[in-house]
C-alpha positions as CSV (number, residue, x, y, z in Angstrom):
1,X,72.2,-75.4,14.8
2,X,73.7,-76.8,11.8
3,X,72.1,-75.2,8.5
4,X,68.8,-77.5,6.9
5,X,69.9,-79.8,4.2
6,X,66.8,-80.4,1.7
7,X,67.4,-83.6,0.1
8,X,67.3,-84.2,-4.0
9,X,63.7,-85.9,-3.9
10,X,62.8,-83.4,-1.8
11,X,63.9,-80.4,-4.2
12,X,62.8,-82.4,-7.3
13,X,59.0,-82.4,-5.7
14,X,59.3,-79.0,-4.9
15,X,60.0,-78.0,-8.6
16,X,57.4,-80.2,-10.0
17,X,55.2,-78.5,-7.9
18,X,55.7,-75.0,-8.9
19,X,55.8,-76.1,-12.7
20,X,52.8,-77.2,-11.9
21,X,51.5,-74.1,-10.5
22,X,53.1,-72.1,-12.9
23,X,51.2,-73.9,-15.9
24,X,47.9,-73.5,-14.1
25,X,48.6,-69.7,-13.4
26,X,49.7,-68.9,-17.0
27,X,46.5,-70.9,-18.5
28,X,43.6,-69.0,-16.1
29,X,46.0,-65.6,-17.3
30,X,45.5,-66.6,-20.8
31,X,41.7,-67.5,-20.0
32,X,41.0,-63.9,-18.0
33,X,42.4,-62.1,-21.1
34,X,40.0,-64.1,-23.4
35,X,37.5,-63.4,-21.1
36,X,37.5,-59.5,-21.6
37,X,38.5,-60.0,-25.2
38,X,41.5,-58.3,-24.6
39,X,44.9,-58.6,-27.5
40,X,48.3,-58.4,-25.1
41,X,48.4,-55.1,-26.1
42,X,45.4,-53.9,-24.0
43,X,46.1,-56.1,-20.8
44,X,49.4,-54.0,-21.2
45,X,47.8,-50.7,-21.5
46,X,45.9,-51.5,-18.3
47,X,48.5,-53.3,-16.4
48,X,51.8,-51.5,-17.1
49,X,53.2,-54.9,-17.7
50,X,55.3,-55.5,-21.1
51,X,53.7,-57.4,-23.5
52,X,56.5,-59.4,-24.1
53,X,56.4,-60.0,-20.0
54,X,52.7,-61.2,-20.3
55,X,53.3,-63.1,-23.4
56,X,56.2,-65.2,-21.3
57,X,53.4,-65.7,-18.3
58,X,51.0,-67.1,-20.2
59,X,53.1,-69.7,-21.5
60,X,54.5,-70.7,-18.3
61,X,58.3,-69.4,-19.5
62,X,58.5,-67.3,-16.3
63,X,56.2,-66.6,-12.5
64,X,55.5,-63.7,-12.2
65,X,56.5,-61.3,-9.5
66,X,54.4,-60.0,-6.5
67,X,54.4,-56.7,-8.0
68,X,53.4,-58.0,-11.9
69,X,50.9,-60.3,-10.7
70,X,49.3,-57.5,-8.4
71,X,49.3,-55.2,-11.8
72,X,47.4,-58.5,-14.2
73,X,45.3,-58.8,-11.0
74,X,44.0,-55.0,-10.8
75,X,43.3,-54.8,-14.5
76,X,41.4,-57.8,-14.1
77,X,39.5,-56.3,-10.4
78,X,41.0,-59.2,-8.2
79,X,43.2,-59.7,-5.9
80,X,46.2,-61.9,-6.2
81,X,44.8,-64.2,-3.7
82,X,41.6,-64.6,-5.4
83,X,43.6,-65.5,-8.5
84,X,45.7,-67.9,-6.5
85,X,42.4,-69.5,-5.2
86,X,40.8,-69.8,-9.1
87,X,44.0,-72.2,-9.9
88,X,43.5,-74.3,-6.7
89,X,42.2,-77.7,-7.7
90,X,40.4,-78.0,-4.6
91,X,39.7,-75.9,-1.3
92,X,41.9,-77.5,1.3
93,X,41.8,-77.1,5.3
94,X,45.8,-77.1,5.8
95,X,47.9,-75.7,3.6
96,X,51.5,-76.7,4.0
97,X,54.3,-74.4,3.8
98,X,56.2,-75.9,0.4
99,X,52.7,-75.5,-1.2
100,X,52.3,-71.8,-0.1
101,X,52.4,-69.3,-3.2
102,X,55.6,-66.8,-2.6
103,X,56.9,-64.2,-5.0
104,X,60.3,-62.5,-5.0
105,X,61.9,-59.2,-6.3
106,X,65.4,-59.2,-5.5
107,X,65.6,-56.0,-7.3
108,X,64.0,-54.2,-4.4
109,X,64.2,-57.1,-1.9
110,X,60.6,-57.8,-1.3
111,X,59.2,-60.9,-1.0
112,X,55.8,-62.1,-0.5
113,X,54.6,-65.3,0.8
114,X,50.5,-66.2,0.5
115,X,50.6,-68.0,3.9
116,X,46.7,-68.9,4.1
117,X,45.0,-67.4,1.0
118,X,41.2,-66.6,0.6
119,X,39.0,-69.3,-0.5
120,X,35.2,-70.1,-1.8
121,X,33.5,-69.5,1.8
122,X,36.4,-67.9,3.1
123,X,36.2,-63.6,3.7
124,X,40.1,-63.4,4.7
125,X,43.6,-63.9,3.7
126,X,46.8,-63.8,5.4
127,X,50.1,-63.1,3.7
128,X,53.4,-62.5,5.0
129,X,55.3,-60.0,3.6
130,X,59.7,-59.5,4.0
131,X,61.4,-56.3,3.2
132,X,64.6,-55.3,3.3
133,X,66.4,-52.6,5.1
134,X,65.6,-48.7,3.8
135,X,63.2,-50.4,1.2
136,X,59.7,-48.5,0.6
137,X,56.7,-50.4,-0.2
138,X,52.7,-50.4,-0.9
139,X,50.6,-52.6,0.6
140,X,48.0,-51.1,-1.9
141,X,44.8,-52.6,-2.5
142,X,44.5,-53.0,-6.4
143,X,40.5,-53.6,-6.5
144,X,39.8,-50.2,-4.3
145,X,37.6,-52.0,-1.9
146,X,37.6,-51.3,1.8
147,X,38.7,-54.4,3.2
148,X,39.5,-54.8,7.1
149,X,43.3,-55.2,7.9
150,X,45.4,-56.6,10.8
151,X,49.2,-56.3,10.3
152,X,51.7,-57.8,13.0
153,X,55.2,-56.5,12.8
154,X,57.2,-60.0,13.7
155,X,60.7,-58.2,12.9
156,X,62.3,-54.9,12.9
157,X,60.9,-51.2,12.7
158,X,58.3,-50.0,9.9
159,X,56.8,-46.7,9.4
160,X,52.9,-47.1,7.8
161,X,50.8,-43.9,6.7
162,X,47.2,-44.3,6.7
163,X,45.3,-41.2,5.4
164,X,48.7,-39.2,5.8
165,X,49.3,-40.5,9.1
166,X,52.6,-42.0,9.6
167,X,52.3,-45.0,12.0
168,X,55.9,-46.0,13.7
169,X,55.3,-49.9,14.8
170,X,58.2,-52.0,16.7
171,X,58.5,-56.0,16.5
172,X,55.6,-57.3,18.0
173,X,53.2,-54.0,17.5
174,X,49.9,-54.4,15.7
175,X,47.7,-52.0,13.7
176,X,44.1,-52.1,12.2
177,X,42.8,-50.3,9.9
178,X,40.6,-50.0,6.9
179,X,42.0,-50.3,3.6
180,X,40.6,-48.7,0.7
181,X,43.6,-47.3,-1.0
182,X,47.6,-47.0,-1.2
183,X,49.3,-47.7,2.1
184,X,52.6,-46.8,1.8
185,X,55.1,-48.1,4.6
186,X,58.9,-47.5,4.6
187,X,61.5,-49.6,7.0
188,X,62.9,-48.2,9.6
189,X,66.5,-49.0,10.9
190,X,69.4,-50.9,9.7
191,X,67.7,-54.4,9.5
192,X,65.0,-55.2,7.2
193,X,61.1,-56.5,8.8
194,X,58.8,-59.5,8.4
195,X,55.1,-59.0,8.9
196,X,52.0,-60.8,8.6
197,X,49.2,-58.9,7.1
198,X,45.6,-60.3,8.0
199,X,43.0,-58.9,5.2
200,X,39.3,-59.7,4.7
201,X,36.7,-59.0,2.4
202,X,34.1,-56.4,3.3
């Protein structure tokens, strides 16, 4: 199959579409912390993100990473999808994949993609997660809520402890479980995994 050509219009709209979720994000960042009457300084304190990093978010210089926004997001008691929903400009039925949120470390080759986030009537969320080979992970829950999980291993091997119990899942496995605090998972094998992480609200 030969390899998919995106044309120029079509990476120009894509652009101007994450600017424009950028500028959104950064302006309800700078709102939350004006909310709680917080200087940059405290969000950092709380977060363990640079002031200098938050100071660059909230004026759209740089998105953040899965891992940064997850920090801004526990300070604040939500989850990333929450936030994600608070910048939509309207609940929408479908949401295509160029318009899905997504997040990338290639430091630790992790990557995140908000596949169908959580909504005003909506009690779930499904995000897909990528990580590479030997790479060690927490699918931690910032706002310490019990919330009730599905993940589905699409690709490769990964190890999951719940509770201290280390869980060895296979492409295609699936495993449930209630999550109300770190769930540390580690991949297995020479290849890295994709899985799809299903997660609603108590």
């Amino acid at each position: 199959m030969p390899p998919l050509r995106v044309t120029r219009p079509a990476r120009a709209a894509a652009r101007r579409a994450q600017d424009s979720v950028t500028e959104r994000l950064a302006a309800e960042l700078a709102a939350l912390r004006a909310a709680q009457g917080w200087t940059l300084e405290q969000l950092s304190e709380r977060s363990g993100v640079s002031r200098a990093a938050l100071s660059r978010l909230e004026h759209a210089e740089v998105s953040p990473s899965a891992d940064v926004l997850a920090r801004i997001c526990g300070a604040h008691g939500l989850r990333p999808s929450q936030l994600m929903a608070r910048i939509e400009e309207a609940f929408q039925a479908s949401v295509p994949a160029e318009d899905q949120p997504h997040w990338r470390d290639p430091e630790r080759a992790v990557s995140t993609r908000m596949v169908s986030p959580s909504g005003p009537g909506l009690a779930g969320e499904v995000t897909e997660w990528r990580l590479g080979a030997g790479v060690s992970a927490d699918l931690t829950n910032l706002q310490n809520t019990v919330r009730e999980c599905h993940l589905v291993l699409l690709q490769g091997r990964l190890r999951v402890t719940l509770e201290g119990t280390p869980q060895d899942l296979a492409r295609g496995d699936a495993l449930r479980f209630h999550q109300g605090g770190p769930v540390p998972v580690v991949v297995l094998g020479d290849t890295g995994v994709r899985l799809l992480l299903f997660a609603a609200a108590p």
